[in-house]
C-alpha positions in Angstrom: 119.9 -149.2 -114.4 122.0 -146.9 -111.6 120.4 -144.4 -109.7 123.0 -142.6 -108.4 124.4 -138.6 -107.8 127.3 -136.8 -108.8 129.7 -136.5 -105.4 130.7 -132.9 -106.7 127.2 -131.6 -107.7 125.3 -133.8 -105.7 122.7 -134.0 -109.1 120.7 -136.8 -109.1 121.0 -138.8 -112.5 119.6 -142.1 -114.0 122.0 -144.1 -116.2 120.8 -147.4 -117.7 123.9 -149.4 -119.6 122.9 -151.5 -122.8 124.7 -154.8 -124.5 121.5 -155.1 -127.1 121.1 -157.9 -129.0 122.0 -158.9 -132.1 118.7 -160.2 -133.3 116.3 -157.8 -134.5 113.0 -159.3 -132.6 114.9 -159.4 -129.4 116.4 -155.7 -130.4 112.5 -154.6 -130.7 111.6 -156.1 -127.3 114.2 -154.0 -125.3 113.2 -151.1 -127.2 109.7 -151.9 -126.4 111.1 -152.4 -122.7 112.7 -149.3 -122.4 110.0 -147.0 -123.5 107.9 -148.3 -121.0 110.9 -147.4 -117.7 111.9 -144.2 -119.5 108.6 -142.1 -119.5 108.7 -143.3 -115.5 111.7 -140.9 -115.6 110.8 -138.2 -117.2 111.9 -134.5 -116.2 115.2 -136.4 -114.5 118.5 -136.7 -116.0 118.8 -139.7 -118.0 121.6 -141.4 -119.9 120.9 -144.2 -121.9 124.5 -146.1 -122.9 126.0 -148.3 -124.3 126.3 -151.0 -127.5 123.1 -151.3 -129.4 123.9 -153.1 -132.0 122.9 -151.3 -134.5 123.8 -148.2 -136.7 121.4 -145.1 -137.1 122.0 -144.6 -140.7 124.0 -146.9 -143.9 127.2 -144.0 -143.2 127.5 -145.4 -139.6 128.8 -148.9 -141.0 131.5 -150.5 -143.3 131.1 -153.8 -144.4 133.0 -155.7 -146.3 129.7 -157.6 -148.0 128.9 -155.7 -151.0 124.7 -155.3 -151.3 124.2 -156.7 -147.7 122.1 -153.5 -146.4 120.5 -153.9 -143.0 117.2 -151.6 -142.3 116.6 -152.6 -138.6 118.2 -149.0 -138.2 114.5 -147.8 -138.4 112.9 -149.0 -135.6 116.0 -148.0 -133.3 115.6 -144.4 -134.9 112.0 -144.2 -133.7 112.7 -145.7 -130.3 115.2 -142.3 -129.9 112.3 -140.1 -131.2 109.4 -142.2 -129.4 111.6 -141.4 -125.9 112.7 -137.6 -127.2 116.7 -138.6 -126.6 119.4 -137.3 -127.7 122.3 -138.7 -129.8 125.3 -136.9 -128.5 127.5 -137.4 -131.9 130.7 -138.8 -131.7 133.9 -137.1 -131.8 137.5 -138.4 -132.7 137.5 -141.7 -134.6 134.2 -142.3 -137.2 133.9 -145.9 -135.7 133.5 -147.4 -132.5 133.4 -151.6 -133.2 136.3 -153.1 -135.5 136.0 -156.0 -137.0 138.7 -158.9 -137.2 138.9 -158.9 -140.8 140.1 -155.0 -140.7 137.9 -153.9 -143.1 134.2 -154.3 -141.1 133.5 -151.2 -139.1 130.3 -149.4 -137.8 129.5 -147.4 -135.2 126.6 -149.3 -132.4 128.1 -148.1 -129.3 126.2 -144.3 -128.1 125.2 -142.1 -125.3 121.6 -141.3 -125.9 120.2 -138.5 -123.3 117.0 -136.7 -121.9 116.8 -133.3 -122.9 117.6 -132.5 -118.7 120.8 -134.2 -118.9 121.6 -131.9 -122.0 120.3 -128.4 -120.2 122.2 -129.8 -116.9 125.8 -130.3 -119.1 125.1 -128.6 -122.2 128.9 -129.2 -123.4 128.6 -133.2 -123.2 130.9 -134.9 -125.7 131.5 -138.8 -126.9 135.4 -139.7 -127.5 136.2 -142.8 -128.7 139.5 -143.7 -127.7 141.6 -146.1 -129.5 141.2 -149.7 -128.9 143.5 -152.3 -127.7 142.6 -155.6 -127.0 138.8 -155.3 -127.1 137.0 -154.8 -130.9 134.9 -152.4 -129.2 136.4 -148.3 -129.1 136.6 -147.5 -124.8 133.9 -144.2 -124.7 133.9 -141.2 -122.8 130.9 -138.8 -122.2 132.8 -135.6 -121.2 
């Protein structure tokens, strides 16, 4: 987590960058982890970032193993609502993690925010830019 202000604005913010992962338990015990720091926070700007691991619905991935479906998009879905954040949609490409193979693509990496951050910047966007040597798309919140 960074606790930081803007140098222009001088706006306080919270921002807490993410690498969840992979394994659903261990997905469930930072959601479970977060929920407890976030409500700590709550009437400041908050931006929660980064790669989750996970999609928030079956559109959000391409995989190239037909009838593999995962469903640990649920809990992830009510850790947003649980904590009230939003999902600032992406913009640009539909995908932010490529796969090797060409064909595997999904999109895990988001900015979620506090309603605040959203009243403070009401205009926020997320670009993916294109990737070079990284699988992962670099992100902007604009």
């Amino acid at each position: 987590m960074i606790h930081d202000r803007f140098i222009k604005t001088n706006e306080e913010f919270y921002l807490f960058h993410i690498c969840a992962p992979c394994e659903n338990g261990a997905k469930q015990l930072l959601w479970d982890s977060l929920t407890s720091r976030l409500p700590l926070l709550g009437g400041k700007k908050v931006c929660v970032c980064g790669d989750f691991n996970v999609v928030r619905c079956d559109e959000e991935k391409r995989i190239v193993r037909q009838g593999f479906r995962s469903f640990d998009h649920s809990p992830f879905n009510q850790f947003i609502d649980d904590n009230g954040l939003v999902d600032v949609p992406l913009c640009g490409l539909k995908f932010t993690l490529y796969k090797g193979d060409g064909l595997s693509m999904s999109q895990i990496d988001s900015f979620l925010l506090y309603e605040e951050w959203c009243l403070a910047w009401p205009n926020c966007l997320h670009i993916a830019q294109l990737r070079r040597l990284s699988d992962h798309c670099p992100l902007l919140l604009c």
